[in-house]
N, CA, C and O atoms as a GROMACS GRO file, in nm:
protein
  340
    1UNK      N    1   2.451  12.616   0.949
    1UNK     CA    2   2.407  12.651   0.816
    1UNK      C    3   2.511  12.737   0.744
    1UNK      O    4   2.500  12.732   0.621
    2UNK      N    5   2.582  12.793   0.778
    2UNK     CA    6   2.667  12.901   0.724
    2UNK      C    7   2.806  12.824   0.696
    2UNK      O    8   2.892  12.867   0.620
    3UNK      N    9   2.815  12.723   0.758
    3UNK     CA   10   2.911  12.632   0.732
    3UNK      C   11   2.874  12.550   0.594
    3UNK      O   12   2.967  12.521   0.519
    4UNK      N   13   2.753  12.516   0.562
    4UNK     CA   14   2.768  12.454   0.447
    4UNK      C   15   2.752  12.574   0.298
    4UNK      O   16   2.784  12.541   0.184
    5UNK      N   17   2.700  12.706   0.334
    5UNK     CA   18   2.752  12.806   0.229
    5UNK      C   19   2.844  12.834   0.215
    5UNK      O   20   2.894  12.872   0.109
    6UNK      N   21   2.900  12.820   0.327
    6UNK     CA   22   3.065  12.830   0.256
    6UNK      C   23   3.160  12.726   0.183
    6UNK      O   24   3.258  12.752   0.114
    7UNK      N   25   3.104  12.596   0.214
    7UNK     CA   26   3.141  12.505   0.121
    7UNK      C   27   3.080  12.533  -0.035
    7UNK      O   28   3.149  12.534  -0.137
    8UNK      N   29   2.955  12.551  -0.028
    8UNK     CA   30   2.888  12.572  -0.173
    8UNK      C   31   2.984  12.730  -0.245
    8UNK      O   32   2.998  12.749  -0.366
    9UNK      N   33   3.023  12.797  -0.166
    9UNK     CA   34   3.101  12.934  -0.219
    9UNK      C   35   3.222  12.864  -0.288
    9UNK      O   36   3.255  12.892  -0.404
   10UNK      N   37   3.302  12.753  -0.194
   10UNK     CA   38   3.440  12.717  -0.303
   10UNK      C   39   3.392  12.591  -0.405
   10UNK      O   40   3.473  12.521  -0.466
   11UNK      N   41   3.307  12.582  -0.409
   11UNK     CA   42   3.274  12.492  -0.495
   11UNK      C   43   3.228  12.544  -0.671
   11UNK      O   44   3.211  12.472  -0.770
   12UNK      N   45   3.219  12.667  -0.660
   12UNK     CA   46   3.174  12.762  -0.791
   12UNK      C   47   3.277  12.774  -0.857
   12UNK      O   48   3.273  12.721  -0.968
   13UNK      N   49   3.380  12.830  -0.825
   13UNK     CA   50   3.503  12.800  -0.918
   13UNK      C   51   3.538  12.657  -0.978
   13UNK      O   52   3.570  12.634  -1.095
   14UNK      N   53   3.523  12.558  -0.863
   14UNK     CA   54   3.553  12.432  -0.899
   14UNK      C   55   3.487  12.345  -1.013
   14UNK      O   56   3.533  12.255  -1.084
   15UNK      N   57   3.372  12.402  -1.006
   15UNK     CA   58   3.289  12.352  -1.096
   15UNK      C   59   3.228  12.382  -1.214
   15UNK      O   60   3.147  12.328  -1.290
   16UNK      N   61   3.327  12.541  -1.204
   16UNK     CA   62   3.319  12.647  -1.360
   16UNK      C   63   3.455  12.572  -1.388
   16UNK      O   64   3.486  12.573  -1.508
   17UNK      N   65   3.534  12.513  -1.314
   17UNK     CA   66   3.684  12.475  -1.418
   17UNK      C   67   3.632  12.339  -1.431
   17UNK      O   68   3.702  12.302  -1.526
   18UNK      N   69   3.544  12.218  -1.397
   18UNK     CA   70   3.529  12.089  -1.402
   18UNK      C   71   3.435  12.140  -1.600
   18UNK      O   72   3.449  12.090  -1.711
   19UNK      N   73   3.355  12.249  -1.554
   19UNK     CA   74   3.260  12.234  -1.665
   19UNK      C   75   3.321  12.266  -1.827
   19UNK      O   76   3.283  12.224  -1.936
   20UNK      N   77   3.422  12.352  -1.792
   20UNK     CA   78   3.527  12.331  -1.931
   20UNK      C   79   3.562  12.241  -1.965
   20UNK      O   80   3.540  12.192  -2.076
   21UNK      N   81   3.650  12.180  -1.847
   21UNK     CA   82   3.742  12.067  -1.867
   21UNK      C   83   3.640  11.967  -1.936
   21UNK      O   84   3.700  11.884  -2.005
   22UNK      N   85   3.517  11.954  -1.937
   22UNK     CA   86   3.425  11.855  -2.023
   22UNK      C   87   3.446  11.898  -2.158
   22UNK      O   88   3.511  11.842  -2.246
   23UNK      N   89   3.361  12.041  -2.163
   23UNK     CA   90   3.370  12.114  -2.299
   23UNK      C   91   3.510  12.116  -2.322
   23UNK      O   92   3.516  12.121  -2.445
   24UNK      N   93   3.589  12.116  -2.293
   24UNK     CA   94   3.710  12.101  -2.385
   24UNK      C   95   3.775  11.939  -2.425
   24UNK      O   96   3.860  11.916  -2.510
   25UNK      N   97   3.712  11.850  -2.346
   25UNK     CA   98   3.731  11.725  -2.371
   25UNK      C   99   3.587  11.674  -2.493
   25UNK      O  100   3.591  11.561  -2.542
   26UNK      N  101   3.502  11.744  -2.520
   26UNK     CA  102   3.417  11.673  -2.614
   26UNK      C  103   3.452  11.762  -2.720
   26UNK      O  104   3.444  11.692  -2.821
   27UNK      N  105   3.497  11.919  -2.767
   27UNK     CA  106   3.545  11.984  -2.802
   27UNK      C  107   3.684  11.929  -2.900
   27UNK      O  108   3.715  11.970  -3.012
   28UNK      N  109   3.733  11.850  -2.837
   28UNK     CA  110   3.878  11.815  -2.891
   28UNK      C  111   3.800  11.682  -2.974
   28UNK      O  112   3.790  11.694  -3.096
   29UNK      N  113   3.761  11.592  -2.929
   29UNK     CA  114   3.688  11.447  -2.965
   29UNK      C  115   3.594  11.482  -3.081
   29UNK      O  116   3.585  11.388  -3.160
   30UNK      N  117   3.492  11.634  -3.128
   30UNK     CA  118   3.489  11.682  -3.198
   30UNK      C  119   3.556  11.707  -3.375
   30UNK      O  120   3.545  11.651  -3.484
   31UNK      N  121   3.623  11.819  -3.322
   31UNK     CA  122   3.730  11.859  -3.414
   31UNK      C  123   3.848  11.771  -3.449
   31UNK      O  124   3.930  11.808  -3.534
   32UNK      N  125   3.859  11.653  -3.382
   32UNK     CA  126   3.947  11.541  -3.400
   32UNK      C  127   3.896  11.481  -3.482
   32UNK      O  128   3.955  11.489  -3.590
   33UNK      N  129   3.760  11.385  -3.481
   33UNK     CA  130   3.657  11.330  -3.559
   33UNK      C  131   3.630  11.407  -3.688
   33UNK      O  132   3.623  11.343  -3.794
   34UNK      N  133   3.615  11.537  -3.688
   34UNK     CA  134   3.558  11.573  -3.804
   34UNK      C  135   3.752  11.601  -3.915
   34UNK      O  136   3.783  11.574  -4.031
   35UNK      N  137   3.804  11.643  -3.837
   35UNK     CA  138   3.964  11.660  -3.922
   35UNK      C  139   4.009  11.516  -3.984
   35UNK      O  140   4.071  11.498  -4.090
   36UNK      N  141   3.963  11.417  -3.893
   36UNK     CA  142   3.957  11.274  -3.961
   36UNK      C  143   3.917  11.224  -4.100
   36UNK      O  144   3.979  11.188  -4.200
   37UNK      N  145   3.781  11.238  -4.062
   37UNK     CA  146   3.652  11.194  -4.142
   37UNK      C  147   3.722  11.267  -4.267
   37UNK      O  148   3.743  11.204  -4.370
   38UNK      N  149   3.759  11.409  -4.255
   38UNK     CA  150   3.735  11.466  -4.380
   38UNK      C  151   3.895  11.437  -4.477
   38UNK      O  152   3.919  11.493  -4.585
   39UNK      N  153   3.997  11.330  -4.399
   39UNK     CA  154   4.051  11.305  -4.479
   39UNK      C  155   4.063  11.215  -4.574
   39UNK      O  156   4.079  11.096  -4.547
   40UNK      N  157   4.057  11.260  -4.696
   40UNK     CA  158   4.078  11.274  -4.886
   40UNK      C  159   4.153  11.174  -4.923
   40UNK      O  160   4.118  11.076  -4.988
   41UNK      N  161   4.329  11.213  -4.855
   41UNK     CA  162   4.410  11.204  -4.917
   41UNK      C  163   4.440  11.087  -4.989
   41UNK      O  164   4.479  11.085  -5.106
   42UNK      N  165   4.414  10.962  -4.893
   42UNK     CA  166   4.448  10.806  -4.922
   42UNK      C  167   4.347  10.756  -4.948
   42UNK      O  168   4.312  10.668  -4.869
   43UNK      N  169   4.232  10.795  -5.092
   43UNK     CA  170   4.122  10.753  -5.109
   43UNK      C  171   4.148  10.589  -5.185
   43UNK      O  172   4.070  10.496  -5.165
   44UNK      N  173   4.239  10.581  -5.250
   44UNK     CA  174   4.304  10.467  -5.345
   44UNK      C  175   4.382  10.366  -5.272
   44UNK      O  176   4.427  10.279  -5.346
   45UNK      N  177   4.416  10.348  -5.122
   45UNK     CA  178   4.493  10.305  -5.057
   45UNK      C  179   4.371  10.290  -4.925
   45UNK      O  180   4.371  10.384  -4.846
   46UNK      N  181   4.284  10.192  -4.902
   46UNK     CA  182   4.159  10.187  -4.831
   46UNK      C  183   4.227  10.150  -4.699
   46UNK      O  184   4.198  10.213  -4.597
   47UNK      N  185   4.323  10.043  -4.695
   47UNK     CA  186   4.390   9.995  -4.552
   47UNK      C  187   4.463  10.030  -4.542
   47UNK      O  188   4.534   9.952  -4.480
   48UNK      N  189   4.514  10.122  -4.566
   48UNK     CA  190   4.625  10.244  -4.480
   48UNK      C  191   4.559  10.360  -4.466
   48UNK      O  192   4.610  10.436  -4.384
   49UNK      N  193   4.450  10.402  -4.526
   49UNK     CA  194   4.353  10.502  -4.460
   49UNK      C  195   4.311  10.428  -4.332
   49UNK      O  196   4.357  10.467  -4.225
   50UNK      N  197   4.221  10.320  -4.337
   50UNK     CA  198   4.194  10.301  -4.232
   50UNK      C  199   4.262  10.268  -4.090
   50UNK      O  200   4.208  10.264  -3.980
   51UNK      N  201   4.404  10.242  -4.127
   51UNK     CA  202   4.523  10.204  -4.000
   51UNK      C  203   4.526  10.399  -3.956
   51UNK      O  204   4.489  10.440  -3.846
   52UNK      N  205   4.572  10.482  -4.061
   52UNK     CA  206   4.572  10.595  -4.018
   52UNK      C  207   4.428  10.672  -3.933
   52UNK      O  208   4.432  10.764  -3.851
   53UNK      N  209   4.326  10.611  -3.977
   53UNK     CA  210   4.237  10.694  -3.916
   53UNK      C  211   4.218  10.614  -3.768
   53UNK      O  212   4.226  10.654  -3.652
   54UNK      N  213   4.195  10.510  -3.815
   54UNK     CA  214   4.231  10.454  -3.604
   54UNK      C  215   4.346  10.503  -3.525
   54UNK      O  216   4.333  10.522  -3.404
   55UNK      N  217   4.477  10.527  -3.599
   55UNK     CA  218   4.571  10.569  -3.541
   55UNK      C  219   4.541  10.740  -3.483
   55UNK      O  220   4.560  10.777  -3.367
   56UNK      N  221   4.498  10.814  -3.581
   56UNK     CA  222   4.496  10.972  -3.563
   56UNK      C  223   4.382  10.937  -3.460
   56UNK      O  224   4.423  10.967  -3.347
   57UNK      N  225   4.267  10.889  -3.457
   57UNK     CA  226   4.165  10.879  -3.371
   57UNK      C  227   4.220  10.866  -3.239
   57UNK      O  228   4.195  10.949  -3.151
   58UNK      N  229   4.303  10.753  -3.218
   58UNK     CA  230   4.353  10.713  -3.053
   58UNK      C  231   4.473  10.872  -3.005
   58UNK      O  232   4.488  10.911  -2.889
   59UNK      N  233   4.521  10.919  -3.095
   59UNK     CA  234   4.613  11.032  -3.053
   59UNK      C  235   4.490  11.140  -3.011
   59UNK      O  236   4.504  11.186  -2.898
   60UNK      N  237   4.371  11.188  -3.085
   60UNK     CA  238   4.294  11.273  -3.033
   60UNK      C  239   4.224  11.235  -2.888
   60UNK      O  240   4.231  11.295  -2.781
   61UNK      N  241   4.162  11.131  -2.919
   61UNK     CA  242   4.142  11.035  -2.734
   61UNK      C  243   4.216  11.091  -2.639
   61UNK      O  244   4.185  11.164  -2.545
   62UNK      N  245   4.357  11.030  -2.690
   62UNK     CA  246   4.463  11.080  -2.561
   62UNK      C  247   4.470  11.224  -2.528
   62UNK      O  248   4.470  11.263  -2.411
   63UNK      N  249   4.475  11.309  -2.636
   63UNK     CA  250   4.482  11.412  -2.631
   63UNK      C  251   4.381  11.479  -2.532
   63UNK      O  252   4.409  11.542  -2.430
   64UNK      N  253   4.225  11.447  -2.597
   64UNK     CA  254   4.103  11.484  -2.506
   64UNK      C  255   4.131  11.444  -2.329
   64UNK      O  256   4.114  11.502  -2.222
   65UNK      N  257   4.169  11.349  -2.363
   65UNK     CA  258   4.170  11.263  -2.190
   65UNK      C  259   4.266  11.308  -2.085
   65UNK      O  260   4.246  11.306  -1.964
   66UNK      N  261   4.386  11.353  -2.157
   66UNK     CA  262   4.471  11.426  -2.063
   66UNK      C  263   4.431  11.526  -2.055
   66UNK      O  264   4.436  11.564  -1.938
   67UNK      N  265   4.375  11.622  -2.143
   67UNK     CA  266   4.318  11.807  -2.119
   67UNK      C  267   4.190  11.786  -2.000
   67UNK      O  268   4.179  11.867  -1.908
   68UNK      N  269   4.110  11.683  -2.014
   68UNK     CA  270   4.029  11.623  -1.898
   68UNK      C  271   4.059  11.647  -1.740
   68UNK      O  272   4.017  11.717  -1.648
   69UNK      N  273   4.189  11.518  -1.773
   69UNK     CA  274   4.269  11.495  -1.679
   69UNK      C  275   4.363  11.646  -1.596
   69UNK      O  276   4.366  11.664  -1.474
   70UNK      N  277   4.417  11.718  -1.680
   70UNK     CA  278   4.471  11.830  -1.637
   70UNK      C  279   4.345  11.943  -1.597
   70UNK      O  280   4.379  12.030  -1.517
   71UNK      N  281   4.281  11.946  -1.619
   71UNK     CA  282   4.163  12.013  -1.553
   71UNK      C  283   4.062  11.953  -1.423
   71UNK      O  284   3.976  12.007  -1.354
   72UNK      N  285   4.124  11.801  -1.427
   72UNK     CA  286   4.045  11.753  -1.295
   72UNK      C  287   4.141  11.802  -1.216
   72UNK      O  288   4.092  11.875  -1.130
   73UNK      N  289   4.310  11.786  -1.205
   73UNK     CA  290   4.395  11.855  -1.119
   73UNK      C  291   4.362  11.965  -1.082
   73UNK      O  292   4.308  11.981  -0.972
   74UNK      N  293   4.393  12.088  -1.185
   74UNK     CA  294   4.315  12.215  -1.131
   74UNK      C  295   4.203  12.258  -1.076
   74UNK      O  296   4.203  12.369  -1.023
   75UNK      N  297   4.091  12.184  -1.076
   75UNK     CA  298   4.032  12.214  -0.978
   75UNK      C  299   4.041  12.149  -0.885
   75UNK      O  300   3.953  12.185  -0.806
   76UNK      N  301   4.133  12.025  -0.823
   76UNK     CA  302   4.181  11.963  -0.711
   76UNK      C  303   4.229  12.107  -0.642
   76UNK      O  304   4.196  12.162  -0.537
   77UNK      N  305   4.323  12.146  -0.747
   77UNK     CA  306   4.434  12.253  -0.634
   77UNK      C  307   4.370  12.345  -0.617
   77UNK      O  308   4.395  12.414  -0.517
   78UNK      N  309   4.248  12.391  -0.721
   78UNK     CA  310   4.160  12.504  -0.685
   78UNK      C  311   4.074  12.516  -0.517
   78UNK      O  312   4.042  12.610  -0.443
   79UNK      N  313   4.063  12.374  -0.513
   79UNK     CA  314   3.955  12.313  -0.391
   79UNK      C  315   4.071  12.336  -0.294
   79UNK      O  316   4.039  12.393  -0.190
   80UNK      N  317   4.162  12.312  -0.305
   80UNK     CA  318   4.285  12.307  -0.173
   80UNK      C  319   4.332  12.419  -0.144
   80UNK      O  320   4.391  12.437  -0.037
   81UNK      N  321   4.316  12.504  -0.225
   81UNK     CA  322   4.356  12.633  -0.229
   81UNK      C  323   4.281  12.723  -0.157
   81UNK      O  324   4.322  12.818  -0.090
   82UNK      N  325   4.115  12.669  -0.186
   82UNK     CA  326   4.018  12.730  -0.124
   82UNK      C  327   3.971  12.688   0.003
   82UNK      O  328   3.897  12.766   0.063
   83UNK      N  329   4.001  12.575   0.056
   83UNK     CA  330   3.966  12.542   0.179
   83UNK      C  331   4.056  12.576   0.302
   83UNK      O  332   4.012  12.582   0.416
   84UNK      N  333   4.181  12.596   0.269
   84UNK     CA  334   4.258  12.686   0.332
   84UNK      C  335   4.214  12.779   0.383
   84UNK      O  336   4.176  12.760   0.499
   85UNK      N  337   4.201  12.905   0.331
   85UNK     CA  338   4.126  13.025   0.364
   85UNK      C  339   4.048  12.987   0.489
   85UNK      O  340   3.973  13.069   0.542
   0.00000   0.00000   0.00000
């Protein structure tokens, strides 16, 4: 029994950095969407707004998906770090 609390002990960090790494991936997909939406500029020019807003859209994606991605690492190395011990 004390063997599996100690698994549940390194797993708290791991899963306070997994639970950002979400919030910062819906966070970005967010504020990406709404910085979109609210652009004005090319109201007279309908299909090059719309090439730009699919375009800015897929750069925020990527953006979200790697900050994802770099936070699933860290808590990889967090977990490796901790099972050591």
């Amino acid at each position: 029994m004390a063997k599996y609390s100690s698994v549940f002990s390194r797993l708290k960090p791991v899963l306070f950095i997994l639970i950002i790494g979400i919030a910062i991936y819906f966070g970005i997909h967010y504020i990406g969407e709404s910085l979109v939406v609210h652009m004005d500029s090319l109201e007279s020019h309908n299909h090059i707004s719309e090439v730009l807003t699919n375009k800015l859209l897929r750069k925020y994606d990527k953006l979200a998906f790697g900050a994802l991605i770099a936070f699933v690492f860290i808590a990889i190395k967090r977990f490796w770090k901790d099972s050591r011990r």
